[in-house]
MIDOSE-1310 file (N, C-alpha, C; in nm, 2 decimals, decimal comma, always signed):
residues 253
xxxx	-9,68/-6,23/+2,05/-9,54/-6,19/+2,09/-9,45/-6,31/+2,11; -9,51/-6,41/+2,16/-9,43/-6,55/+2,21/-9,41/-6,60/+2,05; -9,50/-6,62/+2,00/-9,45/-6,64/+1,80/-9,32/-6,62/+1,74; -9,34/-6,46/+1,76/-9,20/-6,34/+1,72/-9,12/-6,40/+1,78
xxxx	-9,13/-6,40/+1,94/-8,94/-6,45/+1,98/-8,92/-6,58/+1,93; -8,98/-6,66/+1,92/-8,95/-6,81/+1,86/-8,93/-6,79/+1,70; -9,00/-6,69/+1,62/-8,96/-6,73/+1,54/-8,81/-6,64/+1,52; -8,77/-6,56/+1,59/-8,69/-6,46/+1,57/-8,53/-6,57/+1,62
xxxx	-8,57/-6,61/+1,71/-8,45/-6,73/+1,79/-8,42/-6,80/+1,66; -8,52/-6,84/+1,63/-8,53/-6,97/+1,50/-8,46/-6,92/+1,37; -8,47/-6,79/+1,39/-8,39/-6,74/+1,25/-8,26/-6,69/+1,27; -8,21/-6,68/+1,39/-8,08/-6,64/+1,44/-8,01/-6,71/+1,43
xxxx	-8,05/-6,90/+1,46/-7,98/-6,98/+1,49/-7,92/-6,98/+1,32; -8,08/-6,98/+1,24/-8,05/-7,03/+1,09/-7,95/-6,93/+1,05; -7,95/-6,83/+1,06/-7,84/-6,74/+1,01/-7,69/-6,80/+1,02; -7,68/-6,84/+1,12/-7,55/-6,83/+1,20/-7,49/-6,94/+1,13
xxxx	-7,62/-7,05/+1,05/-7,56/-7,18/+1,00/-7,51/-7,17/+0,86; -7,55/-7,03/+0,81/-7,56/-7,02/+0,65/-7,49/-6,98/+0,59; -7,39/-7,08/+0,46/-7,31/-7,02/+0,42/-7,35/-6,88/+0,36; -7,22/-6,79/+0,31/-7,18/-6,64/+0,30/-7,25/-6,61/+0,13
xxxx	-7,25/-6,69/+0,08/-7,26/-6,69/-0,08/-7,37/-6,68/-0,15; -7,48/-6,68/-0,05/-7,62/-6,65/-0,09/-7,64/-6,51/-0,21; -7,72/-6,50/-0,24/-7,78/-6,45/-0,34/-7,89/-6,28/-0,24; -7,98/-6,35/-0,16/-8,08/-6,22/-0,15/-8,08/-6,24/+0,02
xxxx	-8,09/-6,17/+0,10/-8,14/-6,15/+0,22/-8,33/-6,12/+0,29; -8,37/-6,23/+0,33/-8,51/-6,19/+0,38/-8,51/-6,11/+0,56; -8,51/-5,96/+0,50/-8,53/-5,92/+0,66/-8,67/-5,91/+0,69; -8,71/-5,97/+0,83/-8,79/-5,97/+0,87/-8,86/-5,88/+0,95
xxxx	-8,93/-5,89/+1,01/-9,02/-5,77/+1,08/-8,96/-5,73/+1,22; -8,91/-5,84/+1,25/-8,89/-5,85/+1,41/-8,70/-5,83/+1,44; -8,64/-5,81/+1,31/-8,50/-5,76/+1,29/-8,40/-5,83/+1,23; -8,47/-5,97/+1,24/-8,38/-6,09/+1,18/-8,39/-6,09/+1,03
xxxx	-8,26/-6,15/+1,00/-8,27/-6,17/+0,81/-8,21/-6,34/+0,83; -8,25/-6,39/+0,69/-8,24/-6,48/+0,59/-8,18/-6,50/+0,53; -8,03/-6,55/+0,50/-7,98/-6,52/+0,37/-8,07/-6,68/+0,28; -8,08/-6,67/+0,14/-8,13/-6,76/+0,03/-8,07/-6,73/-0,07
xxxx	-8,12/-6,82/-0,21/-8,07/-6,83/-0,28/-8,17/-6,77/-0,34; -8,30/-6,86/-0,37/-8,40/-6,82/-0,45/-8,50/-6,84/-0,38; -8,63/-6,81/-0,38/-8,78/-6,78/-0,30/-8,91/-6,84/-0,39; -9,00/-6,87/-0,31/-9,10/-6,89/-0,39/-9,20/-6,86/-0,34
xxxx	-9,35/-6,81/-0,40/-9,44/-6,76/-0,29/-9,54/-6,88/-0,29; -9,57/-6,93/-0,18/-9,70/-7,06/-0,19/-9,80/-7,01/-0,09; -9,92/-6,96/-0,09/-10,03/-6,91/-0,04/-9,98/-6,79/+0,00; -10,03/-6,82/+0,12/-9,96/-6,68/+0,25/-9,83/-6,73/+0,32
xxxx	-9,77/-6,81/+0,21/-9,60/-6,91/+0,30/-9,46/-6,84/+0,19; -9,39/-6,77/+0,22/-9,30/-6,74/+0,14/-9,17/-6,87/+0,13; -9,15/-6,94/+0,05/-9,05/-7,04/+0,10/-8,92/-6,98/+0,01; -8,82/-7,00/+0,13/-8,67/-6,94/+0,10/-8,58/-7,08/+0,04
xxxx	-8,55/-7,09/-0,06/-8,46/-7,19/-0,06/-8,33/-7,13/-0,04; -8,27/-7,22/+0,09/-8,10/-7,19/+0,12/-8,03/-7,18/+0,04; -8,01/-7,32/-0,03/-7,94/-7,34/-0,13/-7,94/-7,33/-0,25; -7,88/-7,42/-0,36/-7,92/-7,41/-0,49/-7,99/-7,50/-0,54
xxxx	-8,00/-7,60/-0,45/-8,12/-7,72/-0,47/-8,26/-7,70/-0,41; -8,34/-7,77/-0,44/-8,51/-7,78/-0,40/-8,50/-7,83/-0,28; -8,44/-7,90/-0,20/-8,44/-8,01/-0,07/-8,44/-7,89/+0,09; -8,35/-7,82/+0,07/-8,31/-7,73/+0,15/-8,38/-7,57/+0,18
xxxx	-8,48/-7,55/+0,26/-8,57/-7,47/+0,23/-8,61/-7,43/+0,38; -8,67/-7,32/+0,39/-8,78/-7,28/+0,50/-8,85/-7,23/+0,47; -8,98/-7,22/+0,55/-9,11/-7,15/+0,49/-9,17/-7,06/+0,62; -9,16/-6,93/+0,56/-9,21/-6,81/+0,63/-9,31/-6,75/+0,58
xxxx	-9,40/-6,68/+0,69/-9,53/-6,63/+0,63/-9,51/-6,53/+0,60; -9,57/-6,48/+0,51/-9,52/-6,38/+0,39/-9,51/-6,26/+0,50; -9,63/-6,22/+0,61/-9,64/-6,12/+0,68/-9,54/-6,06/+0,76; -9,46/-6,20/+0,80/-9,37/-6,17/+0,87/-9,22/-6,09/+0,82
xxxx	-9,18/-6,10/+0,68/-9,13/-6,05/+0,57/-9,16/-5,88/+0,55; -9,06/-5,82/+0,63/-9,07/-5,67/+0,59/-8,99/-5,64/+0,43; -8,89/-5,70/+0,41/-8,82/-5,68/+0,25/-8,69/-5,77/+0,23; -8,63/-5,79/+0,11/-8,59/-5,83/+0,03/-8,45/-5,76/+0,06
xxxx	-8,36/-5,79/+0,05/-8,24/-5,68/+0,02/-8,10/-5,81/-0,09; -8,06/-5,76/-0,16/-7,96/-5,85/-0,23/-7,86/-5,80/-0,21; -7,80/-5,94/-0,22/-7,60/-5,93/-0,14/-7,53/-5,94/-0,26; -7,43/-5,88/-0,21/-7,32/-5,80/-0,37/-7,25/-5,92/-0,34
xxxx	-7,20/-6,01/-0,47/-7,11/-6,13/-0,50/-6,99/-6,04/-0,39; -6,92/-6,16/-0,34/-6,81/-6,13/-0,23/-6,69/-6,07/-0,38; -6,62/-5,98/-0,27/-6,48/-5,95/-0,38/-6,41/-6,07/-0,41; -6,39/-6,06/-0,56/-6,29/-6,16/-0,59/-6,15/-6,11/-0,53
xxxx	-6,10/-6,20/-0,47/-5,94/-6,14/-0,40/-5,85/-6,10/-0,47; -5,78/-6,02/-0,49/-5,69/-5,97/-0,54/-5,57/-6,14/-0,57; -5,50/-6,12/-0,68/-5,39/-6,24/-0,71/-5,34/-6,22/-0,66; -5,25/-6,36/-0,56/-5,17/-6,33/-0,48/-5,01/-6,38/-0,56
xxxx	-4,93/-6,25/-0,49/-4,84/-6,27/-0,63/-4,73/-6,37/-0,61; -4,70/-6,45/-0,70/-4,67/-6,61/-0,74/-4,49/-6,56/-0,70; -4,40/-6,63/-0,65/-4,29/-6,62/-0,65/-4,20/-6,61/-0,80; -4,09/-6,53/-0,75/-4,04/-6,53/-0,90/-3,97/-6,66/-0,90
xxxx	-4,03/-6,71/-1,04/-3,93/-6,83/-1,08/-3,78/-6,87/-1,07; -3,71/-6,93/-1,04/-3,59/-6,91/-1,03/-3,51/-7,05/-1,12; -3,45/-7,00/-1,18/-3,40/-7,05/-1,30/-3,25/-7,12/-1,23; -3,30/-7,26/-1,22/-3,18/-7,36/-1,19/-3,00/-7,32/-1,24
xxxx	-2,91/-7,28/-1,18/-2,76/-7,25/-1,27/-2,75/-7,41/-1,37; -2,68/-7,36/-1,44/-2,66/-7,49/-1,52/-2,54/-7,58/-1,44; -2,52/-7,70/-1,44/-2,44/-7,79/-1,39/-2,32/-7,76/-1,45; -2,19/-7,69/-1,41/-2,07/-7,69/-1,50/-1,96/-7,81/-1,41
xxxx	-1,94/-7,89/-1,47/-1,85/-8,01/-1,42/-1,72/-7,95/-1,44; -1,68/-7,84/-1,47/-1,55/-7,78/-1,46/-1,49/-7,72/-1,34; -1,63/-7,66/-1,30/-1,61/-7,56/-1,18/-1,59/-7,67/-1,06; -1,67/-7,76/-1,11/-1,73/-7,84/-0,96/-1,63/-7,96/-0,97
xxxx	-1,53/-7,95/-1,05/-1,44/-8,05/-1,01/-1,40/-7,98/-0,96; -1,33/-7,85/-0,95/-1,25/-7,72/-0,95/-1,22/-7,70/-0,80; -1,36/-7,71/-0,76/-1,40/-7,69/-0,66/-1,35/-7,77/-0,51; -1,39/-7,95/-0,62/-1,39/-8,02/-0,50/-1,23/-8,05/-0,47
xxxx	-1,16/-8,05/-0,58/-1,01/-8,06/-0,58/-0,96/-7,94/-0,53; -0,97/-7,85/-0,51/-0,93/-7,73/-0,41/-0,94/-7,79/-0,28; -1,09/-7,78/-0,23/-1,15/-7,83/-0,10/-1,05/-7,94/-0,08; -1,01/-8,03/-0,16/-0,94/-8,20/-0,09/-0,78/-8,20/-0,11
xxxx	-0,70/-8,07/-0,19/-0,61/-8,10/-0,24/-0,59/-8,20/-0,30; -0,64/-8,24/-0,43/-0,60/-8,31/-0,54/-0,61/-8,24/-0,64; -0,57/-8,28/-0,75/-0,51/-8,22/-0,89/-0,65/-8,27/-0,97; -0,70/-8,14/-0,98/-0,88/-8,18/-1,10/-0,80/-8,24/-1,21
xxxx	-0,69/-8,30/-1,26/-0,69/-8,35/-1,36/-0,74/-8,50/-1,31; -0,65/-8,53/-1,24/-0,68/-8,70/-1,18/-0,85/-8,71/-1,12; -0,88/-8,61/-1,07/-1,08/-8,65/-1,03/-1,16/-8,62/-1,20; -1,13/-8,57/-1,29/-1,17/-8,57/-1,40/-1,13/-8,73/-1,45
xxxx	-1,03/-8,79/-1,45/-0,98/-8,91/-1,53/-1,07/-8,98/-1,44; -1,09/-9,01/-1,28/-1,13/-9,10/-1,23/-1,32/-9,12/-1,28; -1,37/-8,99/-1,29/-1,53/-8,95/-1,37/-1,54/-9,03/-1,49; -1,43/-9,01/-1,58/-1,40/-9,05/-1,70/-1,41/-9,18/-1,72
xxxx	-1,36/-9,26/-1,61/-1,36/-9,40/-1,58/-1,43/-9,49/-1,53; -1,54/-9,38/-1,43/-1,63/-9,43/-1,39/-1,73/-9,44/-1,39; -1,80/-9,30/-1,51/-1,96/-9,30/-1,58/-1,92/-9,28/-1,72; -1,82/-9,23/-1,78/-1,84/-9,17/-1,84/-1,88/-9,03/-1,83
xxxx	-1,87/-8,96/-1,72/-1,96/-8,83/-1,72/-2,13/-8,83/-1,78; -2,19/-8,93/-1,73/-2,29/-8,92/-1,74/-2,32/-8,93/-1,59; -2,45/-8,82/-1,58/-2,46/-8,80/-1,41/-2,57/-8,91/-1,39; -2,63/-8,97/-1,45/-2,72/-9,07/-1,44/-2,68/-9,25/-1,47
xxxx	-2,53/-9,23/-1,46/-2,50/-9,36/-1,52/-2,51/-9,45/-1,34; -2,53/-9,58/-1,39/-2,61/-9,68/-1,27/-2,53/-9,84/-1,30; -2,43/-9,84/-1,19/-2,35/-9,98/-1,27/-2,45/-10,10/-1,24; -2,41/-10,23/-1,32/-2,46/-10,33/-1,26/-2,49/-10,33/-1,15
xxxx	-2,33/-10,32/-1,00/-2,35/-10,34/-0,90/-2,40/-10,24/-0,82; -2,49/-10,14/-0,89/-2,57/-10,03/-0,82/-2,53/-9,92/-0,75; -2,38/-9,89/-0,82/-2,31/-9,80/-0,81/-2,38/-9,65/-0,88; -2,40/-9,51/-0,83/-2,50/-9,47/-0,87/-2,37/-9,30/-0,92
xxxx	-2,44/-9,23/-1,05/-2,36/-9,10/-1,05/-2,21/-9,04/-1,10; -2,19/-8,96/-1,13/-2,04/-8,96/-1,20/-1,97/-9,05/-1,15; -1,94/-9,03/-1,00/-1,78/-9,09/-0,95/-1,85/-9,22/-0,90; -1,97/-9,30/-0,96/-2,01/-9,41/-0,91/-2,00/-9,48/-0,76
xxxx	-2,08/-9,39/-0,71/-2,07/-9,41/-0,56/-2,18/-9,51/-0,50; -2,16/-9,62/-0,45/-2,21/-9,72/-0,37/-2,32/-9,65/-0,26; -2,43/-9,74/-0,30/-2,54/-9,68/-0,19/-2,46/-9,64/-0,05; -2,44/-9,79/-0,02/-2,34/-9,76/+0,16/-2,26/-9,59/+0,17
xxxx	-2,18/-9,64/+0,04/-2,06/-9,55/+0,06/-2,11/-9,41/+0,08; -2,24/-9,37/-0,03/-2,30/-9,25/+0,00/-2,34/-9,22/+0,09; -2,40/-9,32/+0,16/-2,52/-9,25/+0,33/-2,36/-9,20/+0,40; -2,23/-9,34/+0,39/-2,13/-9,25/+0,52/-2,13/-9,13/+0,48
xxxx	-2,08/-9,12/+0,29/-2,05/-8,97/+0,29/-2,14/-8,85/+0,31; -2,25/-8,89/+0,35/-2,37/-8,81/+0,38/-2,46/-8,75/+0,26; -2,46/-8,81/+0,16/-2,49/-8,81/+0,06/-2,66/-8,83/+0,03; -2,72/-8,77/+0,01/-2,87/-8,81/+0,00/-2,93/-8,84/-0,18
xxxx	-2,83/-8,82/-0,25/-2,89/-8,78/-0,36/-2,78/-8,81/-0,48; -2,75/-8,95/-0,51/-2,63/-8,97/-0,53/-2,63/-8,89/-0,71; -2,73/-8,88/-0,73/-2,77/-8,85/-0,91/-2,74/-8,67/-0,87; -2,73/-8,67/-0,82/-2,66/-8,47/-0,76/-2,55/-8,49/-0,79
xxxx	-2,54/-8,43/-0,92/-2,41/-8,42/-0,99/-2,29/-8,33/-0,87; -2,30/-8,24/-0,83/-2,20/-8,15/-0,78/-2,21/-8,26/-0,57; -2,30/-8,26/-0,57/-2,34/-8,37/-0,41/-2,20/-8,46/-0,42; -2,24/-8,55/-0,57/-2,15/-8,68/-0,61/-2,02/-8,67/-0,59
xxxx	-2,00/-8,55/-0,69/-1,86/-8,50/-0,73/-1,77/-8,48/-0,58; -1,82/-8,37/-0,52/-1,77/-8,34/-0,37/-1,74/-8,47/-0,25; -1,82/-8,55/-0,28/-1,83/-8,69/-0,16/-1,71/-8,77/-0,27; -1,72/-8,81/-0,37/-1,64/-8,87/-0,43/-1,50/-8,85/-0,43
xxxx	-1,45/-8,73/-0,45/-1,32/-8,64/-0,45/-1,24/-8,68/-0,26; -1,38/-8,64/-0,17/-1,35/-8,65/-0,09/-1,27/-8,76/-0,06; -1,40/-8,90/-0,05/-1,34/-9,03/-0,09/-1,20/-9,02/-0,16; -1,21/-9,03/-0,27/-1,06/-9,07/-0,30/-0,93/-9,00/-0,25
xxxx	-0,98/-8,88/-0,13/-0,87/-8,83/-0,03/-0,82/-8,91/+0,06; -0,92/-8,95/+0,12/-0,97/-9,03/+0,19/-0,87/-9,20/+0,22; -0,88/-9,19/+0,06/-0,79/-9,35/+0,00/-0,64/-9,27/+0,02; -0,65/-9,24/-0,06/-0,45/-9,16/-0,02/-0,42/-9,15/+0,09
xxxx	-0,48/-9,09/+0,15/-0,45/-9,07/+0,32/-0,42/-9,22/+0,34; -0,45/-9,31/+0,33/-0,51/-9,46/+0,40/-0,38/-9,51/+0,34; -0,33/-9,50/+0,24/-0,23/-9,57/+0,16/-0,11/-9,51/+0,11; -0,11/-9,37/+0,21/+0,01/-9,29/+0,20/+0,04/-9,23/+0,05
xxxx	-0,08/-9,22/+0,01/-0,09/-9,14/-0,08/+0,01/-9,20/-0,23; -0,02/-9,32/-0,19/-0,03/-9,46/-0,31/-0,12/-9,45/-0,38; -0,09/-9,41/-0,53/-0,23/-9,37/-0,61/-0,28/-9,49/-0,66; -0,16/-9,59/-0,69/-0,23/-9,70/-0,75/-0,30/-9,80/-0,66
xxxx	-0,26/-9,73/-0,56/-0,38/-9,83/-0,44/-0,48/-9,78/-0,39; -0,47/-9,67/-0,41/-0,58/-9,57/-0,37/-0,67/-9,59/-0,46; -0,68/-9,53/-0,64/-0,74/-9,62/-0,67/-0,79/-9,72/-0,69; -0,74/-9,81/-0,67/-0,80/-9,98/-0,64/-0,85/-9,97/-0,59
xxxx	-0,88/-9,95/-0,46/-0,96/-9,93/-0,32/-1,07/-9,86/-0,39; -1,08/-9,80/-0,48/-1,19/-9,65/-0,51/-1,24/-9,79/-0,60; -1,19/-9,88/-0,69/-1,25/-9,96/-0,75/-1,33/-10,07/-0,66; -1,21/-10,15/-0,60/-1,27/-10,32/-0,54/-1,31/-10,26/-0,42
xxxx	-1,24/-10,15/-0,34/-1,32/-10,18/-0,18/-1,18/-10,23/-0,13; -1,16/-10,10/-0,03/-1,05/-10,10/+0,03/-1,02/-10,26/+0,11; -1,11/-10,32/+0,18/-1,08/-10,46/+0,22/-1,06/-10,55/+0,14; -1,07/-10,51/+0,02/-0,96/-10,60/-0,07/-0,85/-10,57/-0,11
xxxx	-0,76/-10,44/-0,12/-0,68/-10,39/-0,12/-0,62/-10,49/+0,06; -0,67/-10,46/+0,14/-0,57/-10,52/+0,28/-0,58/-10,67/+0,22; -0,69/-10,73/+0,20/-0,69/-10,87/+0,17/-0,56/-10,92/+0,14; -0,53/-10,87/+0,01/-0,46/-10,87/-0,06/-0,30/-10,84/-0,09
xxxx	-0,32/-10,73/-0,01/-0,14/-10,68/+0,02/-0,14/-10,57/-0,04; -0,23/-10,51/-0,17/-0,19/-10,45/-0,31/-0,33/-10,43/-0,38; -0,32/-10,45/-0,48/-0,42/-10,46/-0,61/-0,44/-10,57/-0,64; -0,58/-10,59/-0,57/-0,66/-10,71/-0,58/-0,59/-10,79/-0,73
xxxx	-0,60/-10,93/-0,74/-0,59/-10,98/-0,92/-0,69/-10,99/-0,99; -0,75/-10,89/-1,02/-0,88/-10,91/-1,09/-0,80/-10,81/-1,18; -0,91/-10,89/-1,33/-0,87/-10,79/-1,45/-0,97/-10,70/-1,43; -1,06/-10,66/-1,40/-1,16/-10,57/-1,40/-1,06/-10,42/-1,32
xxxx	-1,04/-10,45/-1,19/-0,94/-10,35/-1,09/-0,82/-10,28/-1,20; -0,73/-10,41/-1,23/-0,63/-10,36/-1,30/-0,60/-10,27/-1,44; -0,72/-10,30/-1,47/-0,80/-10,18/-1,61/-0,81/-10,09/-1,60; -0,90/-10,10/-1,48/-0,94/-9,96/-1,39/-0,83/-9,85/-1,39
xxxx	-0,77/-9,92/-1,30/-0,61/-9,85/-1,24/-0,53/-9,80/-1,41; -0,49/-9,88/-1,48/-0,44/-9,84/-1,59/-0,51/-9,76/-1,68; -0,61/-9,73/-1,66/-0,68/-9,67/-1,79/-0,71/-9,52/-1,71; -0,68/-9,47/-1,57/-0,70/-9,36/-1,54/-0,53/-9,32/-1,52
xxxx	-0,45/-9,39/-1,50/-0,33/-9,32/-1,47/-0,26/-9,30/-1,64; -0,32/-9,38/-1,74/-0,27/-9,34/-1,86/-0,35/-9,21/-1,90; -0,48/-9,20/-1,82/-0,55/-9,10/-1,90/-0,50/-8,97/-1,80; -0,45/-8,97/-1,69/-0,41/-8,84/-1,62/-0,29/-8,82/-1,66
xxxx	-0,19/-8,90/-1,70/-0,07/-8,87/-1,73/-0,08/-8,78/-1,87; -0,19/-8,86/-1,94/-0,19/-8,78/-2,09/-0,23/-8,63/-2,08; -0,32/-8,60/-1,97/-0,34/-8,48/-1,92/-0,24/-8,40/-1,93; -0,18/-8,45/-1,82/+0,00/-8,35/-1,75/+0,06/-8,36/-1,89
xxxx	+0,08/-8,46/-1,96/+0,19/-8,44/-2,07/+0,15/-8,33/-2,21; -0,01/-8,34/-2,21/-0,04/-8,24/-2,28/-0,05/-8,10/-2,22; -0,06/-8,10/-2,11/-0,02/-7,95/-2,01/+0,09/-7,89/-2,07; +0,18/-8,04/-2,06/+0,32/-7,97/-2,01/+0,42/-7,94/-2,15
xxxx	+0,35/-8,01/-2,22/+0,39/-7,99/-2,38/+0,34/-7,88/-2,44; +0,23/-7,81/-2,39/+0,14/-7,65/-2,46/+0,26/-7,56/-2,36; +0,23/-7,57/-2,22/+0,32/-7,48/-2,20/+0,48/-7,48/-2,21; +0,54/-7,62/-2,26/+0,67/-7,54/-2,31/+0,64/-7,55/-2,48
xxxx	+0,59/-7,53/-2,55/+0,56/-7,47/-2,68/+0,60/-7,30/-2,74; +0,70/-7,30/-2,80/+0,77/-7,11/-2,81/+0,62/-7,08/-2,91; +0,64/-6,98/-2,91/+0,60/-6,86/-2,97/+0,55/-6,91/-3,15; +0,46/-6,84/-3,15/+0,48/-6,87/-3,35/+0,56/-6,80/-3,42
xxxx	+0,61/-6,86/-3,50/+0,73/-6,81/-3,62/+0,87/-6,85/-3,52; +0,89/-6,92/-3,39/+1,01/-6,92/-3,35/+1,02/-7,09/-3,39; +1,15/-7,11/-3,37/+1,18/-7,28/-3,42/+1,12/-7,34/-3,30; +1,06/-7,43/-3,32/+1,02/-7,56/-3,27/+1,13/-7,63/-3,15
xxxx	+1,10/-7,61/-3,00/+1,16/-7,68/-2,90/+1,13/-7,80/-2,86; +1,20/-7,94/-2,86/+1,14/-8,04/-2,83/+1,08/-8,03/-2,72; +1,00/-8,12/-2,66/+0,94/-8,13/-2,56/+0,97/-8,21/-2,48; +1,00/-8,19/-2,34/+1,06/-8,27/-2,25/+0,97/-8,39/-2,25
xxxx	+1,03/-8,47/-2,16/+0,94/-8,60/-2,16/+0,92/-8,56/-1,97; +0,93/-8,49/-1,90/+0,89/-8,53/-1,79/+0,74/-8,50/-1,77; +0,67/-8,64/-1,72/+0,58/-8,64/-1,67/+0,55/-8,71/-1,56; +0,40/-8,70/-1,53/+0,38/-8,76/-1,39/+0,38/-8,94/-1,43
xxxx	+0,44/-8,99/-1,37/+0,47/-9,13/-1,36/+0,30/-9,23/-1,28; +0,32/-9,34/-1,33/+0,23/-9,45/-1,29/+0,27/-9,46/-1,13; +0,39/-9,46/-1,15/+0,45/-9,52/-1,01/+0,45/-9,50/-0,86; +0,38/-9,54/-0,79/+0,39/-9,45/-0,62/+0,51/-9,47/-0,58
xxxx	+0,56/-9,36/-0,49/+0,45/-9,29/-0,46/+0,51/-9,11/-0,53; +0,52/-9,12/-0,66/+0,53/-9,00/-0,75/+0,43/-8,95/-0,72; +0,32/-8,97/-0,64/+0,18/-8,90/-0,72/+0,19/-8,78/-0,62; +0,26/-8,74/-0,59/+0,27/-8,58/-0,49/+0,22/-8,51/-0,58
xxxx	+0,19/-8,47/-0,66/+0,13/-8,35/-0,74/-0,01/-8,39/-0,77; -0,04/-8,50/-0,70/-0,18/-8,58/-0,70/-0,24/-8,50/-0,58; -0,21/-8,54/-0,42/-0,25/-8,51/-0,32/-0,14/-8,46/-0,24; -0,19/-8,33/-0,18/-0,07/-8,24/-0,10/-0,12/-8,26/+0,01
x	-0,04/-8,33/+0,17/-0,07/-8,33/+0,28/-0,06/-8,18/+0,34
């Protein structure tokens, strides 16, 4: 009797340690079971191997072994169902100039020329001086504008726009200093009085206010254009000027 409880304890404990994935169950006489993998009989010694290796084993006398019973492979779980994919919108640099020139009051023609001027519209463009993104925004400049991700085309666009509100405001809505500032860094603009002397700045400045003006004049030349089959109306020449502080149709306070 003292046998049975010792060996009955001894096989409680084992139970309790054995993984679930076994193969056969040895119940025994005294109520306890065995889970194993595979068995072997050696004399009057039944030996259970636990596992799937030879090392890991116990050995029970066969008498003590009332039967055998085999465990049904656990359910395979049901698939657990996968989120639906969600298919990125495509980046439209129309909208999202659209967008940020609403949000800042400026004219999406001028944040389009300044893009133009400053990647190329490539959202991956990376200047020498580690300017990063359409509107080429400066590590610094990005953390102020809270910017984490300067290659975030629509991120860029919105902090940039902002920025060059930002410059107007500062210079009374002086475009040609405002951009300079967007170029050299407004403490060269104070340095200076104006627009730094660098040919690099002065390029800058020229090559966006010729390309927004060409904007407006091609605006403004479609919409006074008559009708087809009517005679041909010249076309005014008023356009938006280089000159500050014209640029009111730039930035509305």
């Amino acid at each position: 009797m003292k046998k049975n409880i010792q060996l009955g304890i001894w096989a409680l404990a084992l139970l309790l340690a054995l993984p679930c994935s076994a193969a056969d169950t040895a119940v025994l006489r005294n109520g306890f079971s065995i889970r194993h993998q595979h068995r072997d009989i050696i004399g009057t010694i039944t030996r259970l191997y636990i596992d799937g290796g030879q090392s890991n084993f116990v050995d029970i006398p066969t008498t003590e072994i009332d039967h055998f019973e085999a465990i049904p492979d656990d359910p395979t779980p049901p698939p657990q169902p996968q989120p639906a994919a969600t298919t990125p919108h495509p980046f439209d640099l129309n909208e999202t100039v659209k967008a940020a020139s609403g949000a800042y009051k400026l004219d999406p023609d001028l944040v389009t020329s300044v893009i133009r001027a400053e990647s190329g519209f490539n959202v991956h463009a990376i200047s020498p001086k580690g300017a990063q993104g359409l509107m080429q925004l400066m590590p610094q400049t990005a953390t102020e504008l809270g910017v984490h991700n300067a290659f975030d085309p629509q991120a860029n666009v919105e902090a940039g726009t902002r920025y060059l509100r930002e410059l107007l405001e500062r210079y009374d809505f002086d475009l040609v200093k405002a951009l300079a500032a967007y170029n050299a860094g407004p403490q060269r603009i104070d340095q200076y009085g104006g627009v730094p002397p660098y040919f690099e700045t002065k390029a800058y400045v020229a090559r966006i206010v010729r390309d927004f003006n060409q904007k407006k004049l091609a605006a403004k030349t479609a919409a006074a254009s008559p009708p087809k089959n009517n005679s041909p109306t010249k076309p005014t020449n008023a356009h938006v000027q280089a000159k500050p502080p014209s640029a009111a149709p730039l930035a509305q306070n």
